[in-house]
C-alpha positions in Angstrom: 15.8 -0.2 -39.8 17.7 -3.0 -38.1 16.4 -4.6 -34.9 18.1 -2.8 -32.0 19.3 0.2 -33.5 17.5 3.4 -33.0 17.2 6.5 -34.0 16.6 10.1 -33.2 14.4 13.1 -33.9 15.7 16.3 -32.1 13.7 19.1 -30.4 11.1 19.1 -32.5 7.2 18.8 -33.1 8.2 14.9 -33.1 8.4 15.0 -29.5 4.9 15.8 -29.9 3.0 11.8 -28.9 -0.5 11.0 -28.3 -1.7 14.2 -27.6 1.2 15.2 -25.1 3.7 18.1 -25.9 7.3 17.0 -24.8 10.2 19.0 -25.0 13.7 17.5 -26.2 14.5 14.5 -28.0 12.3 12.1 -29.1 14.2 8.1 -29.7 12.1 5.9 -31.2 13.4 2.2 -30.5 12.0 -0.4 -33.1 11.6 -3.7 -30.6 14.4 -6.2 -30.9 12.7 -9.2 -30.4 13.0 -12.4 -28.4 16.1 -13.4 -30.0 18.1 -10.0 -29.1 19.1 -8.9 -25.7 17.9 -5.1 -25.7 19.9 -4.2 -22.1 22.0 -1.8 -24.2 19.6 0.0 -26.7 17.5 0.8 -24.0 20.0 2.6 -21.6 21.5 3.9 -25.2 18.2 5.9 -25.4 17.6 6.8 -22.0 20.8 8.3 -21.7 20.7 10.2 -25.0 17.2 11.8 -24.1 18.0 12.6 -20.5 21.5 14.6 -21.2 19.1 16.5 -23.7 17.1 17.3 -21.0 14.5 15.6 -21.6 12.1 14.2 -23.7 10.7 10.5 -24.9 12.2 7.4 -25.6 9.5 5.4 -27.8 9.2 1.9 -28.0 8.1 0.0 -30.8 6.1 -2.7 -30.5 7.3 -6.5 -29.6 10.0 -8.0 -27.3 12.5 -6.2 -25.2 14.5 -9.4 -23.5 16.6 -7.9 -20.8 19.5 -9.7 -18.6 20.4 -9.9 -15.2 24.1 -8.1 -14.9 26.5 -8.3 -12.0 25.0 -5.3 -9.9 21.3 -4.9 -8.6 19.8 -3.2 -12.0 20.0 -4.0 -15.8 18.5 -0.6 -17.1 18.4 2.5 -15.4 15.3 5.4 -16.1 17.4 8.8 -15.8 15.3 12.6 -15.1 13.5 13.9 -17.8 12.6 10.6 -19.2 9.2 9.6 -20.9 9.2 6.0 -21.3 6.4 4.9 -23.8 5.8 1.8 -25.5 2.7 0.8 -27.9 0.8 -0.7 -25.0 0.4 -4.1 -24.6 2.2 -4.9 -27.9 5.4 -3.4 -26.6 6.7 -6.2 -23.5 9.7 -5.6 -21.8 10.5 -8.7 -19.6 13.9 -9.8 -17.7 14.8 -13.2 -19.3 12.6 -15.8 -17.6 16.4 -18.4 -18.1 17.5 -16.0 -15.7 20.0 -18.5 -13.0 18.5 -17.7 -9.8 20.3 -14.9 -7.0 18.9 -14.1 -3.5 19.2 -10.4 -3.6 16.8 -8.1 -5.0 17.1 -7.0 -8.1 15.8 -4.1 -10.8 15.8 -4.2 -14.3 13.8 -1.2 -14.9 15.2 1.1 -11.9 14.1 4.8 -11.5 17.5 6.3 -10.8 20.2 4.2 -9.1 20.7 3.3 -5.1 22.5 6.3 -4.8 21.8 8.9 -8.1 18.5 10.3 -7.9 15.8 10.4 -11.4 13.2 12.9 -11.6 10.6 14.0 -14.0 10.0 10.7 -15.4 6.8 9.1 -17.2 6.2 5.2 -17.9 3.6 4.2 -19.5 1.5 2.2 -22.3 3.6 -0.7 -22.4 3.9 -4.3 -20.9 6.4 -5.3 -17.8 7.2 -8.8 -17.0 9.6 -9.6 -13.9 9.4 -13.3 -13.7 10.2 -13.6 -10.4 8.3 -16.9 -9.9 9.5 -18.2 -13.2 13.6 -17.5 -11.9 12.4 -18.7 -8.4 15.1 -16.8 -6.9 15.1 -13.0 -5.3 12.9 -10.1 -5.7 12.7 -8.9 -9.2 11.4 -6.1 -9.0 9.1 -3.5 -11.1 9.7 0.1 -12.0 10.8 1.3 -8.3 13.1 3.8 -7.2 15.1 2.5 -4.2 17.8 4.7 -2.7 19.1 2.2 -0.5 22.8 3.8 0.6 23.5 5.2 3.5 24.7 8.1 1.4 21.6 8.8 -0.6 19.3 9.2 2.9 18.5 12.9 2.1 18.0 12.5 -1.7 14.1 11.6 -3.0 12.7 10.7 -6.6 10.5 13.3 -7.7 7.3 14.1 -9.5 7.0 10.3 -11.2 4.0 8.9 -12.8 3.6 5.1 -14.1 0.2 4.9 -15.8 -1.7 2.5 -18.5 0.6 -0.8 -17.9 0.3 -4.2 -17.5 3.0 -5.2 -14.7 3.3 -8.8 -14.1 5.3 -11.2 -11.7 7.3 -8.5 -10.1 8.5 -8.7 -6.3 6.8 -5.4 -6.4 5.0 -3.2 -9.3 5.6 0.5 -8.9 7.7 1.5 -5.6 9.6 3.9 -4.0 11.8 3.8 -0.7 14.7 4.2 1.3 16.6 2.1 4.2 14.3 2.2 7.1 15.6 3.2 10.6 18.0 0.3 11.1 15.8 -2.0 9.0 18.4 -2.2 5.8 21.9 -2.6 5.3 23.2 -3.1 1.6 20.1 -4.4 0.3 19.4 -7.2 2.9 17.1 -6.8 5.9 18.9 -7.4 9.4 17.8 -9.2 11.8 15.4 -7.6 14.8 18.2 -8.0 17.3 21.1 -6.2 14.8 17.7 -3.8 14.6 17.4 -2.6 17.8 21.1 -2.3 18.8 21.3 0.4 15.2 18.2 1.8 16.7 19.8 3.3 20.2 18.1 5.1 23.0 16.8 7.8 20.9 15.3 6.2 18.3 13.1 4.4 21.0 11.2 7.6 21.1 11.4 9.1 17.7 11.8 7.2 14.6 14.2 8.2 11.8 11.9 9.1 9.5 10.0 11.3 11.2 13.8 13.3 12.0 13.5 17.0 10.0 16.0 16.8 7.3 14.8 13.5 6.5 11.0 14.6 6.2 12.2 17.5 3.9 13.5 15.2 1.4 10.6 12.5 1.2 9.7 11.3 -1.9 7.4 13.6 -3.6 4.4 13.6 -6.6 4.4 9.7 -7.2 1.4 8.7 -9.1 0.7 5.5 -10.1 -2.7 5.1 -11.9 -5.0 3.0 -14.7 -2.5 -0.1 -14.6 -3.3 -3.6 -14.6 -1.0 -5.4 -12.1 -1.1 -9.0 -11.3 1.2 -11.7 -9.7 3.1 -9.7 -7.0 5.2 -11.6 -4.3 4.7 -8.3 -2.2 3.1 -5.3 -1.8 1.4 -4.2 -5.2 2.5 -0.8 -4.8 4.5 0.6 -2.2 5.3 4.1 -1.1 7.3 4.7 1.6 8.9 7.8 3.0 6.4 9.9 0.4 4.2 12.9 0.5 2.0 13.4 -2.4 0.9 10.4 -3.9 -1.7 9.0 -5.5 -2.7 5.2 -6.5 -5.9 5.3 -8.1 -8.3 3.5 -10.7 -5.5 0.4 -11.2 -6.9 -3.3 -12.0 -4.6 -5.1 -9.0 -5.0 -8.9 -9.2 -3.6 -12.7 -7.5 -1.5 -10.2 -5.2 0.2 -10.8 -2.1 -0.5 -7.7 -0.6 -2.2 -4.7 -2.4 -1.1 -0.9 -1.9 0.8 0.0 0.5 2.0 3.8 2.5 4.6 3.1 5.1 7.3 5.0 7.2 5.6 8.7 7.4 4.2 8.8 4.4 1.8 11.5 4.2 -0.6 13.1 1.9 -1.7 10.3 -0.1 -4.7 9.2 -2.1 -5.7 5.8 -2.0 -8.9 5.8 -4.1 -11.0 3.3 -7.1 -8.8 0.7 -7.3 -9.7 -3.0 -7.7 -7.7 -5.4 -5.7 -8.0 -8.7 -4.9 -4.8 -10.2 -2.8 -3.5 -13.6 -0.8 -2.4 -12.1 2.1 -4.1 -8.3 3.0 -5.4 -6.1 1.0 -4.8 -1.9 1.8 -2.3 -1.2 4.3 -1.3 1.9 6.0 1.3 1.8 8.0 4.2 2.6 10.9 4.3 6.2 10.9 2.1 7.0 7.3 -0.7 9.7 8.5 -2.8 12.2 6.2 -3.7 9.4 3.9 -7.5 9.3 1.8 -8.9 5.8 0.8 -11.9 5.9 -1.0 -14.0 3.9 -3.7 -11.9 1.1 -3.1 -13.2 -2.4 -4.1 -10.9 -5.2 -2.0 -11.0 -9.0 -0.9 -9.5 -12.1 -1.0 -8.4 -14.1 -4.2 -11.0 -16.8 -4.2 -8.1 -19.4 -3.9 -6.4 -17.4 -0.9 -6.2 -19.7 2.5 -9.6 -20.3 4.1 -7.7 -19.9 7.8 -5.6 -16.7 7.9 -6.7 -13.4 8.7 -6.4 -11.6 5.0 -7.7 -8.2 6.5 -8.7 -6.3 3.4 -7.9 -3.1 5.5 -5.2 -3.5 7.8 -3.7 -0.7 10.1 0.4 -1.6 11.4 4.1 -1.9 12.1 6.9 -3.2 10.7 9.1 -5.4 12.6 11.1 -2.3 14.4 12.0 -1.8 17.8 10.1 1.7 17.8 7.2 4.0 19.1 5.1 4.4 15.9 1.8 6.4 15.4 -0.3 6.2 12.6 -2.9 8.8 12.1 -5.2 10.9 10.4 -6.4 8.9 8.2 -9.9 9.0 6.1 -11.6 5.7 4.7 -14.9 6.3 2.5 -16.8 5.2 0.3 -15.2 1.3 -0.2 -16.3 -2.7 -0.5 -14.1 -4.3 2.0 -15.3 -8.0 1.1 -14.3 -11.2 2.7 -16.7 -14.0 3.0 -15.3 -17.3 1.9 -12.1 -17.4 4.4 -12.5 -18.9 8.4 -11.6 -15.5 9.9 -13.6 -13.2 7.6 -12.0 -10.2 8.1 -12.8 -7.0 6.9 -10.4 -4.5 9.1 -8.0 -4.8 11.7 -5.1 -3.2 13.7 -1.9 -5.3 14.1 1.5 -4.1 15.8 4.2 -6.1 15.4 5.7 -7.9 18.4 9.5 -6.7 17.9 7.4 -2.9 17.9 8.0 -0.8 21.4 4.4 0.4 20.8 2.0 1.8 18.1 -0.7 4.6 18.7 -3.5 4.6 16.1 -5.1 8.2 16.0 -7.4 10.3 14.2 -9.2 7.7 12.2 -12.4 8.3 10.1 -13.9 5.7 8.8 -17.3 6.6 6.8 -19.8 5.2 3.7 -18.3 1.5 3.4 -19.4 -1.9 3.2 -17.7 -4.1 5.3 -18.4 -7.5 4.2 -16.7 -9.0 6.9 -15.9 -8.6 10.7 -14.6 -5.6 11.8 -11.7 -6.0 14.4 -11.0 -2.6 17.2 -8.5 -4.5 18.5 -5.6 -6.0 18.0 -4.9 -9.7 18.3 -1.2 -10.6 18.0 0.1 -7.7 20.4 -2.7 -6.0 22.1 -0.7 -5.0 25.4 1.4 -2.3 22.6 -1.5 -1.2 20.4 -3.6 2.1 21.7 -6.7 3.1 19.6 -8.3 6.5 20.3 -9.9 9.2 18.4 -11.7 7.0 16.1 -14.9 7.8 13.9 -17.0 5.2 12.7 -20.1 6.0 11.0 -22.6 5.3 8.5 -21.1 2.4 7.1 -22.9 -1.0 6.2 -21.5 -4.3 8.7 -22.5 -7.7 6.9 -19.9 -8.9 9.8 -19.5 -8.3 13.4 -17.7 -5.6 15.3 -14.9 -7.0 17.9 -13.8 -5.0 21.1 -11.2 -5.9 23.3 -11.5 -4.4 27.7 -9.7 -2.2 28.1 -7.4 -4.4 30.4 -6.2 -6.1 27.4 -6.0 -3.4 25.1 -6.3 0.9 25.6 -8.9 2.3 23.7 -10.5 5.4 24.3 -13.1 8.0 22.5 -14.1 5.5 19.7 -17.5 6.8 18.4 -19.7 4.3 16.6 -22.2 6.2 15.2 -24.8 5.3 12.3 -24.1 1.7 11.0 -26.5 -0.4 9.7 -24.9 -3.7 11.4 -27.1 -6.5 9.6 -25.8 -9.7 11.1 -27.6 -11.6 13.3 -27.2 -12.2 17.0 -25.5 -9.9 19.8 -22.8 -7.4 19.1 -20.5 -7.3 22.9 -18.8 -4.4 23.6 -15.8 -4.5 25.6 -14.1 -1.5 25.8 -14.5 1.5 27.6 -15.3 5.4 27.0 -17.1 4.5 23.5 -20.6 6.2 21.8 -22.1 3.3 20.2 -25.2 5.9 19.1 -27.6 5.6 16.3 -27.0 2.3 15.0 -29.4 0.1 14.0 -29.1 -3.7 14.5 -31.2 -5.3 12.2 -31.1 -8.9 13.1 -29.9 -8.2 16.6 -28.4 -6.6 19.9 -25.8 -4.8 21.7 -24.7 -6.3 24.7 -22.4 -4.0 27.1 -19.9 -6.9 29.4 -19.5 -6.8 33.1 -16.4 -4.6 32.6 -17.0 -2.5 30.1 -16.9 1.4 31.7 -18.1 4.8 30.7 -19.5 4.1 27.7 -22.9 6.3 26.4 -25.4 4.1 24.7 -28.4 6.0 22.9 -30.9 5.9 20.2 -29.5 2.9 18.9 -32.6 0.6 17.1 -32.1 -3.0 18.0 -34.4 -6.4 17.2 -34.2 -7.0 21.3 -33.7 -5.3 24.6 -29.8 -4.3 24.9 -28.4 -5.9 27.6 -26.3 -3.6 30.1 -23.5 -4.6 32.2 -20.8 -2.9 33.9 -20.5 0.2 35.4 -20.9 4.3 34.7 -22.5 3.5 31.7 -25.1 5.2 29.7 -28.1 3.7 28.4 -30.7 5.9 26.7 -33.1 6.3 24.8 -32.8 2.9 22.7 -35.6 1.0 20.7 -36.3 -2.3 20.1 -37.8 -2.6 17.1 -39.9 -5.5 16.8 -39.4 -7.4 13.2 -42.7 -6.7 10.9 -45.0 -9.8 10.4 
């Protein structure tokens, strides 16, 4: 067989692979090598197996060089499509000679910016991007970006990339559409251009949220058991999804780890390892319904000792909107950060081009927060409302930060059942709070001089709780004295 050519066995029990039935073709590509550009055998077999309707496209193992062509994607992953290589041994990687070009760029795209792929599978093989080795761009992973203005109401469905190594891409595994007013052609417009697209009416009620456009989210992306390191973004990024899942990946020496953004919903967050430069989990503008548990997350040991790096961080993007992000459940994870300045484990953060952001609905239950966790929000805090928040029976190695209520709304925040080991005084700040049932090890609660309506009660300090301000309720509290 001759490097490059391939060949095909029909609808048959060949289509039958490690233990998986398939129906239609099965192509079996024998790798090219690093000598041979493998941009057209690829899409030769893609294309052969999707106008089957379906079926695999096997991938021997060794080298699969791919170009950079004149528009935004080299190969394109049609419906029906398993994609499956000989796991590591198989390595499909965009040319690291590749000139350098300032827009982003796919050379493994789910579907194109405007022709939707569904049913696809991509797994046991090896992805290379070299973004940092071109220096120029976004190369990207295996994403499926509709990103014209005709392809709004059109969504990838039911797509699974599991069991691969994914390095040096802009972005691993992704899927998206332009934003309200946030992208034109590919390039992201200023905050200004932003807000004159936007109009009156999208002041109150973003785009995504608009019904036609919720009916055709992304749906059934799952992205699971890969190891992914060197991303220049977020590791994984679902955005305008419901049904998703990102679980049990190896995420490493990332700038930012998973990511659910604009009304994403119904999502699963859960067992994944992820160490990052910049912040770890985010949910964010709009996402709600979204599960993060058994999480392990901190900073890369080399990350910058004075930047935030929140491990979990709750936000906006930079949009002139009213955004609300709730109903979301966090259990069960190792938020860690220890070795940077700010040491922060959570925090909230709305964007200062944002009209506002409501965070609602908020469980957060069974972690470890190795680090200080943040109620409040630091860069826009006038904008930022927190209410309805559960948080109980986690494990604080940090301290827990309240803003009054004067600098930023919170209300019906119930913290309930922490062991909150560090030493010295916990303040609280806000108003209309439980703090109930916690026990401060190595310390206190203080309650400031405006701090209002907050119930304080069978809480188990190392000394006396101080109590300031007014119409609040102290009760029933111990101080229990450390044992000699």
């Amino acid at each position: 067989m001759v490097g490059g050519s391939l060949w095909a066995v029909g609808p048959v029990e060949a289509g039958k692979t490690q233990g998986e039935a398939t129906s239609g073709f099965e192509v079996r590509i024998p790798a090219p090598g690093p000598d041979v550009i493998a941009d057209d055998v690829l899409q030769q077999a893609i294309d052969k197996v999707s106008a089957t309707g379906g079926g695999v496209v096997l991938l021997g193992a060794g080298d699969f060089k791919l170009t950079r062509h004149a528009d935004d994607e080299t190969v394109v992953i049609k419906s029906g499509v398993t994609l499956r290589g000989q796991g590591y041994a198989t390595h499909i990687y965009l040319d690291p000679k590749t000139p350098p070009n300032d827009l982003r760029y796919f050379p493994m795209r789910i579907g194109t910016a405007t022709v939707p792929a569904h049913n696809v599978v991509i797994e046991h093989l090896r992805y290379t991007g070299n973004d940092k080795a071109i220096g120029g761009g976004s190369v990207m992973g295996f994403n499926a970006r509709l990103d014209e203005k005709e392809s709004l109401l059109l969504s990838c469905d039911n797509i699974t990339v599991r069991h691969c190594w994914i390095y040096d891409a802009k972005q691993a595994v992704g899927c998206t559409k332009p934003a309200t007013a946030m992208y034109l052609a590919k390039h992201v417009i200023s905050a200004e251009e932003a807000k004159a697209a936007a109009g009156e009416i999208e002041k109150t009620r973003t785009g995504y949220f608009d019904a036609d456009r919720m009916a055709t989210q992304f749906k059934n992306w799952q992205v699971y058991n890969n190891y992914i390191e060197t991303c220049g973004n977020k590791a994984i990024e679902l955005a305008e999804c419901n049904g998703g899942l990102i679980a049990d990946n190896h995420i490493v020496n990332v700038v930012d780890g998973p990511q659910v953004i604009f009304g994403s919903r119904n999502v699963q967050i859960r067992d994944n390892i992820v160490y990052f430069t910049k912040t770890g989990i985010n949910i964010t503008e709009g996402s709600h319904h979204i599960r993060v548990t058994g999480n392990h997350v901190e900073p890369m040991l080399n990350a910058s000792k004075t930047e935030a790096l929140p491990c979990l961080i709750f936000r906006t993007e930079p949009l002139p909107l009213h955004s609300k992000i709730s109903d979301v459940v966090v259990t069960g994870n190792i938020f860690r950060n220890q070795h940077t300045k700010a040491k922060c484990a959570m925090r909230f953060v709305t964007r200062p081009e944002a009209l506002s952001c409501t965070y609602e609905g908020i469980t957060l239950s069974g972690n470890v927060f190795d680090g200080d966790v943040q109620f409040y929000d630091l860069r826009n805090p006038s904008q930022t409302t927190i209410r309805d928040i559960l948080f109980a029976d986690n494990v604080c190695e940090g301290t827990v930060l309240t803003e009054p209520n004067s600098t930023m709304v919170s209300s019906h925040v119930m913290v309930r059942g922490n062991l909150l080991r560090q030493t010295g005084t916990v303040i609280l700040n806000a108003n209309q709070w439980i703090w109930s049932g916690n026990t401060h090890v190595n310390g206190t609660l203080e309650v400031a001089e405006g701090a209002k309506s907050n119930m304080i009660r069978d809480n188990v300090t190392a000394s006396p709780i101080l109590g300031g301000g007014a119409e609040n309720v102290l009760a029933e509290n111990i101080v229990m004295k450390a044992s000699k």
